[in-house]
LUMNUTOR-523678 format. One record per residue: x, y, z of N, C-alpha, C in turn. Coordinates in steps of 0.1 Angstrom, whole numbers, m for minus. Layout:
<recs>
<rec><n_east>X</n_east><n_north>Y</n_north><n_up>Z</n_up><ca_east>X</ca_east><ca_north>Y</ca_north><ca_up>Z</ca_up><c_east>X</c_east><c_north>Y</c_north><c_up>Z</c_up></rec>
...
</recs>
This chain:
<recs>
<rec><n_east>m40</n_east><n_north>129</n_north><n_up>m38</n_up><ca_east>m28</ca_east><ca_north>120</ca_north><ca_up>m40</ca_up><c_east>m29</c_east><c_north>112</c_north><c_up>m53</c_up></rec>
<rec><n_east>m20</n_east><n_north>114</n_north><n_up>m60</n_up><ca_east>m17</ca_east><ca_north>104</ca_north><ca_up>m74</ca_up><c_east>m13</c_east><c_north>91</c_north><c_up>m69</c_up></rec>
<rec><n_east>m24</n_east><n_north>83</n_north><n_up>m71</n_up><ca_east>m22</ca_east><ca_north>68</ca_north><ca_up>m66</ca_up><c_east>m8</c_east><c_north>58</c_north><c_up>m76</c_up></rec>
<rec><n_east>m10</n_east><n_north>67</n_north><n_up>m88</n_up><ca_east>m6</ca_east><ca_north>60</ca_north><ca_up>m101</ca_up><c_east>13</c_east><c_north>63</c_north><c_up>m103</c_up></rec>
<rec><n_east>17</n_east><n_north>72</n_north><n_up>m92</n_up><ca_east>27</ca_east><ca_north>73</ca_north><ca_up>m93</ca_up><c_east>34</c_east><c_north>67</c_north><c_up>m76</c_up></rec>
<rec><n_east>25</n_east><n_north>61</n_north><n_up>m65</n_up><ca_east>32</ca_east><ca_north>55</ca_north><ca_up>m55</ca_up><c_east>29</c_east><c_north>37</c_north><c_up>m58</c_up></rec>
<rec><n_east>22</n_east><n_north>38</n_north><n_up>m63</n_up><ca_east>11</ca_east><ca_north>22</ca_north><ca_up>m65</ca_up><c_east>13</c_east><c_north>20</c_north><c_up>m75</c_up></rec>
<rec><n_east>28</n_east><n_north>5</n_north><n_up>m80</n_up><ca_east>21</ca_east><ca_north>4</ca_north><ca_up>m96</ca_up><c_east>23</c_east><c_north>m14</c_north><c_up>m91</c_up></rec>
<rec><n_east>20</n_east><n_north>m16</n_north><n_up>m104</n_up><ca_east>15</ca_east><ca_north>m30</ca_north><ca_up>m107</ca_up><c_east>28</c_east><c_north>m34</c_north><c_up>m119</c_up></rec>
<rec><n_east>34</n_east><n_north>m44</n_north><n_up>m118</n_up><ca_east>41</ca_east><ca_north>m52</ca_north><ca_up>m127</ca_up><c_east>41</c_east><c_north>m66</c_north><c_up>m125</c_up></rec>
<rec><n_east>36</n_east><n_north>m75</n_north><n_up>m134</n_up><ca_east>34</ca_east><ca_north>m89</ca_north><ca_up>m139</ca_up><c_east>46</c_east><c_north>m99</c_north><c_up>m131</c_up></rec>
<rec><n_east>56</n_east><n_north>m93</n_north><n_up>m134</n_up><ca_east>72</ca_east><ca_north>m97</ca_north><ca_up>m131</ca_up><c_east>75</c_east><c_north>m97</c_north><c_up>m119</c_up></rec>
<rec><n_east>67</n_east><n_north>m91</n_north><n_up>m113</n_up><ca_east>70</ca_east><ca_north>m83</ca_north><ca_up>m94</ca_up><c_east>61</c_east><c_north>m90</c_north><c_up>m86</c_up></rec>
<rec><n_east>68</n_east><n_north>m96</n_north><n_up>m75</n_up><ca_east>56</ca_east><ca_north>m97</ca_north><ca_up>m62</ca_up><c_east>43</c_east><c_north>m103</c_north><c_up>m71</c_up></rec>
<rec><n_east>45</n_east><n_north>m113</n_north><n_up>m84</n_up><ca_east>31</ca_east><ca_north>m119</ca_north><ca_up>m88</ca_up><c_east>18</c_east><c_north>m110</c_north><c_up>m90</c_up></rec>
<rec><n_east>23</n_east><n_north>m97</n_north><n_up>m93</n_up><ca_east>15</ca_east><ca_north>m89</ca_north><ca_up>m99</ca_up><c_east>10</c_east><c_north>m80</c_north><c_up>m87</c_up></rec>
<rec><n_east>12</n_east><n_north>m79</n_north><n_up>m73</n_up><ca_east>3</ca_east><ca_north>m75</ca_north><ca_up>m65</ca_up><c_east>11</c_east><c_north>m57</c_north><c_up>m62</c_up></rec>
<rec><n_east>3</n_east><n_north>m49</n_north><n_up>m58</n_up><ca_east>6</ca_east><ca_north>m37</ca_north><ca_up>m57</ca_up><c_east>16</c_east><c_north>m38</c_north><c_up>m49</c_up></rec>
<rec><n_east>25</n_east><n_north>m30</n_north><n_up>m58</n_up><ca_east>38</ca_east><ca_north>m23</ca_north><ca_up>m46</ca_up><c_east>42</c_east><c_north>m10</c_north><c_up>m50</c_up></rec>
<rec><n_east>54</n_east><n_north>m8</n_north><n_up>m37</n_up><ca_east>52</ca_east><ca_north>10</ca_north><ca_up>m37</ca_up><c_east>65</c_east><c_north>10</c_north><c_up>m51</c_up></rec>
<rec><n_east>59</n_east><n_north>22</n_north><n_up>m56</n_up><ca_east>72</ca_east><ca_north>29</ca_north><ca_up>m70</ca_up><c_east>77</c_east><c_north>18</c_north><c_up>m72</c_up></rec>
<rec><n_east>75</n_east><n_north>5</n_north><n_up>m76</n_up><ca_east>83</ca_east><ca_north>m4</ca_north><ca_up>m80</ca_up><c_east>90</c_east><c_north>m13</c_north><c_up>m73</c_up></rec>
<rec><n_east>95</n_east><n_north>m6</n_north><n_up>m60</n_up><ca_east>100</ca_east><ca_north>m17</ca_north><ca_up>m56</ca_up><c_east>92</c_east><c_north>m29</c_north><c_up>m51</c_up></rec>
<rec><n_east>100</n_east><n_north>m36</n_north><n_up>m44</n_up><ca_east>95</ca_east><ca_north>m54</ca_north><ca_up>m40</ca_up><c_east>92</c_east><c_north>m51</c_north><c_up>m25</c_up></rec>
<rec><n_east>83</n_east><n_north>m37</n_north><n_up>m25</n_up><ca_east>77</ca_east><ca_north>m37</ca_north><ca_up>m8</ca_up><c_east>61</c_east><c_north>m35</c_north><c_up>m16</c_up></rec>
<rec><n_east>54</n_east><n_north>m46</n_north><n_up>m8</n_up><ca_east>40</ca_east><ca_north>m43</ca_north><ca_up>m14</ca_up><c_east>33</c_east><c_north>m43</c_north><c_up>m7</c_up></rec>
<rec><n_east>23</n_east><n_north>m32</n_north><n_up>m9</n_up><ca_east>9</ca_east><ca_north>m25</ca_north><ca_up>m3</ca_up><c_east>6</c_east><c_north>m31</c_north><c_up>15</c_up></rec>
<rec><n_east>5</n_east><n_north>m45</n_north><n_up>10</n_up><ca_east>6</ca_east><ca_north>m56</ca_north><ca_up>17</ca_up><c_east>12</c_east><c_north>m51</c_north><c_up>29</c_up></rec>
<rec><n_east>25</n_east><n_north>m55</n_north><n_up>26</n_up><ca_east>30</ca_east><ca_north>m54</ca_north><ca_up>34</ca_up><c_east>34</c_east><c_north>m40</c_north><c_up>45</c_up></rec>
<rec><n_east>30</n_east><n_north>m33</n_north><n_up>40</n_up><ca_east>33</ca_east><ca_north>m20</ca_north><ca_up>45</ca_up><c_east>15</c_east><c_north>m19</c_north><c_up>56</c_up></rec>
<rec><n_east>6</n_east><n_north>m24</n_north><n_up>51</n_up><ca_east>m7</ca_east><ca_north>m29</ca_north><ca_up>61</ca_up><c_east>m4</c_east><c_north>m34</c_north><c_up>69</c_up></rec>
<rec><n_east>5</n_east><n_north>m49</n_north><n_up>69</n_up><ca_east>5</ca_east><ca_north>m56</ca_north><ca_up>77</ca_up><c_east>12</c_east><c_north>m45</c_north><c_up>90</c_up></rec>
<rec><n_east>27</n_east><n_north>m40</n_north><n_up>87</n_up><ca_east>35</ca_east><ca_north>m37</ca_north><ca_up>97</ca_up><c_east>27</c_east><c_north>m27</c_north><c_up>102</c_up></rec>
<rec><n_east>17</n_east><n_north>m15</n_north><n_up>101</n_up><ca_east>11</ca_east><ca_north>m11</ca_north><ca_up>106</ca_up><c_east>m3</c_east><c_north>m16</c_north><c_up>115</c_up></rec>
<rec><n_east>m7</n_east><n_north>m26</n_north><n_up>110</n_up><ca_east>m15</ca_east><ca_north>m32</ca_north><ca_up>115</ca_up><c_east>m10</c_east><c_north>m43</c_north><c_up>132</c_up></rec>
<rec><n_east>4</n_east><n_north>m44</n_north><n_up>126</n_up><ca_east>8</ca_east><ca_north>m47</ca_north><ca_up>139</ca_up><c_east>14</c_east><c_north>m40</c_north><c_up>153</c_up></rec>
<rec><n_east>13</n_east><n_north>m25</n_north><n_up>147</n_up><ca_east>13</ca_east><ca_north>m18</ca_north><ca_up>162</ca_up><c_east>29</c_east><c_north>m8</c_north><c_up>150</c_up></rec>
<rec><n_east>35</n_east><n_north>m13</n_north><n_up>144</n_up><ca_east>46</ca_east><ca_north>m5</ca_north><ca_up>139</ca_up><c_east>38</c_east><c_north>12</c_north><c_up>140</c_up></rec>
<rec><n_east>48</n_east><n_north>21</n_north><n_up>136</n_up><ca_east>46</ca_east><ca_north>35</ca_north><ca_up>135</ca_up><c_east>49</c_east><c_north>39</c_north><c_up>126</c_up></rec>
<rec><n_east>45</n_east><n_north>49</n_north><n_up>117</n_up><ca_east>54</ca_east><ca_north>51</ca_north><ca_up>104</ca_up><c_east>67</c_east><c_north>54</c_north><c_up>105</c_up></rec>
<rec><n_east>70</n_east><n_north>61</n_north><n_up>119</n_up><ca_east>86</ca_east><ca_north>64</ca_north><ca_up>118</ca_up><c_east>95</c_east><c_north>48</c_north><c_up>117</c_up></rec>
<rec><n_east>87</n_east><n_north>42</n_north><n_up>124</n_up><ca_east>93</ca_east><ca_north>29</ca_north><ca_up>127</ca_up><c_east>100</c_east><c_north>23</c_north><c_up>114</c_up></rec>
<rec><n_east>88</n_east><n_north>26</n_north><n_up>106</n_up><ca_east>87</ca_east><ca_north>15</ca_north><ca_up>94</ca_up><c_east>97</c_east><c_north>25</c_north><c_up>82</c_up></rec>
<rec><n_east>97</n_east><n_north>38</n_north><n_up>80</n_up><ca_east>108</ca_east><ca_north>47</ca_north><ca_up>75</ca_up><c_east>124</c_east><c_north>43</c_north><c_up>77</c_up></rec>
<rec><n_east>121</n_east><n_north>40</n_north><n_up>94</n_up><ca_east>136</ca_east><ca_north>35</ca_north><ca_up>101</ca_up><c_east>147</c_east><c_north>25</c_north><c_up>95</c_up></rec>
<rec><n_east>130</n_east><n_north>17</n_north><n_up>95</n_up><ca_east>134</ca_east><ca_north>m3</ca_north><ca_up>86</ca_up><c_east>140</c_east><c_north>1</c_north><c_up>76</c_up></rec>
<rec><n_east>131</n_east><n_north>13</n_north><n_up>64</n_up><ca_east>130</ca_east><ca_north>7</ca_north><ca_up>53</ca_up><c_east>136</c_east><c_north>23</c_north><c_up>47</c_up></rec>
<rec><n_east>145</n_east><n_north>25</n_north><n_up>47</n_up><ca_east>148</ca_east><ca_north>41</ca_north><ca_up>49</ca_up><c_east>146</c_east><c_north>41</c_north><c_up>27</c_up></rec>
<rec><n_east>143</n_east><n_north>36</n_north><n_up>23</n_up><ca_east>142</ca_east><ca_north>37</ca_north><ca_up>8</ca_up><c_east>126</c_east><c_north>43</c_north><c_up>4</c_up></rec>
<rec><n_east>117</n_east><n_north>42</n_north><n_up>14</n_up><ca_east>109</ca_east><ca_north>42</ca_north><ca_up>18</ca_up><c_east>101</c_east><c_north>59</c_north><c_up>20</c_up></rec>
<rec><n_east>95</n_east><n_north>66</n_north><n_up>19</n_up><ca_east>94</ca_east><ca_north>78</ca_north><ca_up>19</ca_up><c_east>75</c_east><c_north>78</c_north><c_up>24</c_up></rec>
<rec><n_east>74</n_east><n_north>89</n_north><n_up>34</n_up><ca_east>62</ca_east><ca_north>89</ca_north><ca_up>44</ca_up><c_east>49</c_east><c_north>88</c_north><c_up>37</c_up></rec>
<rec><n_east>51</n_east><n_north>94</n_north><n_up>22</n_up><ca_east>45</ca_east><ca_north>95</ca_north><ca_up>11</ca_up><c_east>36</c_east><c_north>83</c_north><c_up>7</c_up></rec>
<rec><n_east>47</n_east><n_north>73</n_north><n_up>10</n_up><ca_east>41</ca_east><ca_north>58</ca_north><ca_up>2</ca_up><c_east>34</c_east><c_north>52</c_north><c_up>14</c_up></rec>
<rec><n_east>35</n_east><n_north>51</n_north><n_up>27</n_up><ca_east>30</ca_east><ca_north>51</ca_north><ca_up>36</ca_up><c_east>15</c_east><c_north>54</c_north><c_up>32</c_up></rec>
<rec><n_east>11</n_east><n_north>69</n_north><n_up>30</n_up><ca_east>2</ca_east><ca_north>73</ca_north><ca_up>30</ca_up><c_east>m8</c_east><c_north>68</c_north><c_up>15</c_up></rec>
<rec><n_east>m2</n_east><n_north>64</n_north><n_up>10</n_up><ca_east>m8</ca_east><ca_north>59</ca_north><ca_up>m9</ca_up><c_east>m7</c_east><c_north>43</c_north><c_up>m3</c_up></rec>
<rec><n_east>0</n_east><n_north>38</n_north><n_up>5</n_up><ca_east>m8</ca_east><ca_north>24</ca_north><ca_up>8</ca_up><c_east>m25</c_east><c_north>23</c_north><c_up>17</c_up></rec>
<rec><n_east>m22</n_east><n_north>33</n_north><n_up>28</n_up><ca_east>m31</ca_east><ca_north>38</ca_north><ca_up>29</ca_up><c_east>m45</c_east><c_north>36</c_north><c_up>24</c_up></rec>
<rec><n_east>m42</n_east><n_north>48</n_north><n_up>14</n_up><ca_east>m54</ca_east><ca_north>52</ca_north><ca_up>7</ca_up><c_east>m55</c_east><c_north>41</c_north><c_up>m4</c_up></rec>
<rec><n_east>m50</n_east><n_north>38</n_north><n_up>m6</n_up><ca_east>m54</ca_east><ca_north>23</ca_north><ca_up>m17</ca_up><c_east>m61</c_east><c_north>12</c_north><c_up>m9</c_up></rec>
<rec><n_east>m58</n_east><n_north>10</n_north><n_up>2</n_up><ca_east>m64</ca_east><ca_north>2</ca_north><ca_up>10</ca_up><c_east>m79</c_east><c_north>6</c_north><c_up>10</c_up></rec>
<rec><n_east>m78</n_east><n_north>17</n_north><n_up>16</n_up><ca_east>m96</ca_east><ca_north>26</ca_north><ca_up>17</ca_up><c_east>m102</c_east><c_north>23</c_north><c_up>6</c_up></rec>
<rec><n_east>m98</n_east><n_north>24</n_north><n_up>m6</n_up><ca_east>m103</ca_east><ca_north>29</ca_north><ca_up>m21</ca_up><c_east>m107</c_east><c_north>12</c_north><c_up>m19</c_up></rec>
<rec><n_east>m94</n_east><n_north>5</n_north><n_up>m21</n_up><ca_east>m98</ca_east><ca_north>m7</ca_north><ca_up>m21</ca_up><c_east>m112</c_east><c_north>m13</c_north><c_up>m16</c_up></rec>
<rec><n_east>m115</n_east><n_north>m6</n_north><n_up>m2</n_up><ca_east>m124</ca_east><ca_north>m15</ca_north><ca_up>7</ca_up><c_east>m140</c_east><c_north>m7</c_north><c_up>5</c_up></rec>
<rec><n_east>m140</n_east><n_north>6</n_north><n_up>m4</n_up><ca_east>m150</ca_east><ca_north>12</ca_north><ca_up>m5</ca_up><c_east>m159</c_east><c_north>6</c_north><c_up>m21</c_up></rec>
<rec><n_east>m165</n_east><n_north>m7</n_north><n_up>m15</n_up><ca_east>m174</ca_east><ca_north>m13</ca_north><ca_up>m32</ca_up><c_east>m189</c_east><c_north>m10</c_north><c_up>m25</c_up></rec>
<rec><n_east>m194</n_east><n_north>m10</n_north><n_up>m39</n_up><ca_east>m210</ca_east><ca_north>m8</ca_north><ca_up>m37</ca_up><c_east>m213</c_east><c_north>m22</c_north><c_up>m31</c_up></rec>
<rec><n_east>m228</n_east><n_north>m19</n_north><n_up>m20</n_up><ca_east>m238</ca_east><ca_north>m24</ca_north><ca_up>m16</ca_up><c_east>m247</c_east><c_north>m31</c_north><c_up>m24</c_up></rec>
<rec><n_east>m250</n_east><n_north>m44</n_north><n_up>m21</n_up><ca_east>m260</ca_east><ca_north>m47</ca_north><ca_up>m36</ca_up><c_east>m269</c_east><c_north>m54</c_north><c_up>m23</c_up></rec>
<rec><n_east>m283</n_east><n_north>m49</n_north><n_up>m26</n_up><ca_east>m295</ca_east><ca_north>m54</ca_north><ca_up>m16</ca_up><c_east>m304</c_east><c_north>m62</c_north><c_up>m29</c_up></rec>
<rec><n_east>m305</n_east><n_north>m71</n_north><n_up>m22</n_up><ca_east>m319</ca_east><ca_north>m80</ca_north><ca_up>m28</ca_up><c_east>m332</c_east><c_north>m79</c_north><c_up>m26</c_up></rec>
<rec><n_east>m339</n_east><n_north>m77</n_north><n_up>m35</n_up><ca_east>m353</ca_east><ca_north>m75</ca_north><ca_up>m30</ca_up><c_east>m360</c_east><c_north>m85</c_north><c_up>m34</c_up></rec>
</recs>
């Protein structure tokens, strides 16, 4: 998946924070509503501008997000 074409970033937008193709639905937000029990159909339903696609690229930016190196001290 091309992250660079569902996930962008603009200064002017949402305070710079990732949202999907530009619009003013961000990353964020599409975690949250799944994290609170929503479904994707559910959230397609809400947000019919919305496509299963971006779903899936908030997703995976989340993962990518949460995968940083380990640093041990010896």
């Amino acid at each position: 998946m091309n992250l660079s074409e569902r996930i962008t970033f603009n200064p002017q937008q949402c305070g710079g924070k990732p949202c999907i193709r530009g619009l003013r639905v961000r990353v964020k937000d599409i975690l949250e509503m799944l994290a609170g029990g929503m479904t994707a159909d559910e959230i397609l339903e809400d947000y019919p501008y919305l496509e299963r696609e971006d779903i899936a690229a908030a997703l995976d930016y989340a993962a990518r997000q949460s995968d940083h190196p380990v640093l041990v001290s010896s």
